[in-house]
Backbone as numpy.savetxt, mean C-alpha at the origin, in Angstrom:
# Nx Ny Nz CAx CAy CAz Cx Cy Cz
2.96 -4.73 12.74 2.13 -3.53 12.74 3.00 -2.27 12.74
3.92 -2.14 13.24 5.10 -1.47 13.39 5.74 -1.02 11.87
5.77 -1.81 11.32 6.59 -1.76 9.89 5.28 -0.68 8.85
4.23 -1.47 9.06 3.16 -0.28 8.59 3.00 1.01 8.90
2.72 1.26 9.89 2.94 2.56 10.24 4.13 3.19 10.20
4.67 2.70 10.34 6.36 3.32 10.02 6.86 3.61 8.10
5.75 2.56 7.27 5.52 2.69 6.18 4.67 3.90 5.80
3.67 3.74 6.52 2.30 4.94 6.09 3.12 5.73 6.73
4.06 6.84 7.73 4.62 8.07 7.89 5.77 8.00 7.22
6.06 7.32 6.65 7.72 7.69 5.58 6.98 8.22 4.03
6.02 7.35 3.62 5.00 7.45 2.51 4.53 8.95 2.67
3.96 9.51 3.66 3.35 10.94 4.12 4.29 11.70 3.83
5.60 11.65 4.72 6.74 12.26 4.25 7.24 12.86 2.74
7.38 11.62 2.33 7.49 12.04 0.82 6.61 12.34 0.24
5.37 12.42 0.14 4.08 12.99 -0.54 4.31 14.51 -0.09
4.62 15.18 0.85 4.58 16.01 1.52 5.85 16.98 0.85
7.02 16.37 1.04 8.23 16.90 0.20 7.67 17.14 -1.21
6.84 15.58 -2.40 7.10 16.12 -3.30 6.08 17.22 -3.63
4.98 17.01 -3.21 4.17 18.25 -3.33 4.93 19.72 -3.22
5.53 20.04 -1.96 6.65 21.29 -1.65 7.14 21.63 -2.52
7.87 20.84 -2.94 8.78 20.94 -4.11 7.98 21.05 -5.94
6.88 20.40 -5.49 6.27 20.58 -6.82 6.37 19.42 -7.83
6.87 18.77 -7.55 7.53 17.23 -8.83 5.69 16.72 -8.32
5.68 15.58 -9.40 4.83 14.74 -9.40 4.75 13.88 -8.60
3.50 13.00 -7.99 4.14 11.90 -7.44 4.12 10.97 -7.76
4.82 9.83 -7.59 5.64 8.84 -8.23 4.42 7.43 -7.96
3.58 7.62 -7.66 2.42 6.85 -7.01 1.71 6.61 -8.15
0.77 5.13 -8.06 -0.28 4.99 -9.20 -1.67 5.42 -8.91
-2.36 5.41 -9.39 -3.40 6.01 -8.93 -4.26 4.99 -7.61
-5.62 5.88 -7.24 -6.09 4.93 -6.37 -6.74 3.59 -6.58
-7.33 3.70 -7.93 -8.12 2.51 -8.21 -6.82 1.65 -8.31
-5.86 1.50 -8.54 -4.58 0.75 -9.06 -3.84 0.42 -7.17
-4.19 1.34 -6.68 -3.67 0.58 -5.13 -4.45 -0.38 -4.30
-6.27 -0.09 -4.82 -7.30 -0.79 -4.32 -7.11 -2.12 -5.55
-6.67 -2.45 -6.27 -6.25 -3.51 -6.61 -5.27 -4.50 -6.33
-4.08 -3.92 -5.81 -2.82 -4.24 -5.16 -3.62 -5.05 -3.54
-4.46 -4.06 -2.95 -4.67 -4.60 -1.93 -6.33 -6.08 -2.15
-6.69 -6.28 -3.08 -7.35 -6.21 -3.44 -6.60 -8.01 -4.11
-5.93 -7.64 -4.72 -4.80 -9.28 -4.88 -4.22 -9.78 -3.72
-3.67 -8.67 -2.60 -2.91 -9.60 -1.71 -4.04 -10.20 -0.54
-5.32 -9.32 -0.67 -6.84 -10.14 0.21 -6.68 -11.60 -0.24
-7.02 -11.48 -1.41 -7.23 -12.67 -1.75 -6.11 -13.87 -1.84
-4.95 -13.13 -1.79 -3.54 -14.54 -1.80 -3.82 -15.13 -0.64
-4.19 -14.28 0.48 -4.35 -14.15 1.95 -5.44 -15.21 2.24
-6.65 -15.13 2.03 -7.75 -15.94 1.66 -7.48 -17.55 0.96
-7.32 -17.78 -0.10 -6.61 -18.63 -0.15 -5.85 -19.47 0.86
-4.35 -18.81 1.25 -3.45 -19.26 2.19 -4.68 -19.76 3.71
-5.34 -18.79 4.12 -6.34 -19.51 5.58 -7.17 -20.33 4.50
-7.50 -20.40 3.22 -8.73 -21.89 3.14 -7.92 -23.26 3.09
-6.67 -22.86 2.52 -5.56 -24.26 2.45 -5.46 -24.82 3.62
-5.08 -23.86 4.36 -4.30 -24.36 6.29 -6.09 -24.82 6.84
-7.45 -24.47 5.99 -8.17 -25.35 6.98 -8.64 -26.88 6.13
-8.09 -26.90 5.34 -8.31 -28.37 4.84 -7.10 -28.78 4.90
């Protein structure tokens, strides 16, 4: 849990810089991250239906 949050405020960070600075950000859009999470649900899912059979 640690590594996440420590992920989500380094992530803030740099959103924050590049905005300041003005560059783009280097990020895909949202529908494209709700997919990312959206594949690893389901690897996840999978992995607990295996371990109960």
């Amino acid at each position: 849990m640690l590594q996440i949050v420590l992920s989500l405020i380094g992530g803030l960070l740099v959103g924050i810089l590049f905005k300041f600075i003005k560059l783009p950000v280097p990020a895909p859009p949202l529908i494209g991250i709700v997919g990312v999470i959206g594949i690893f649900l389901g690897a996840q899912l999978v992995t607990a239906a295996l371990s109960l059979f």
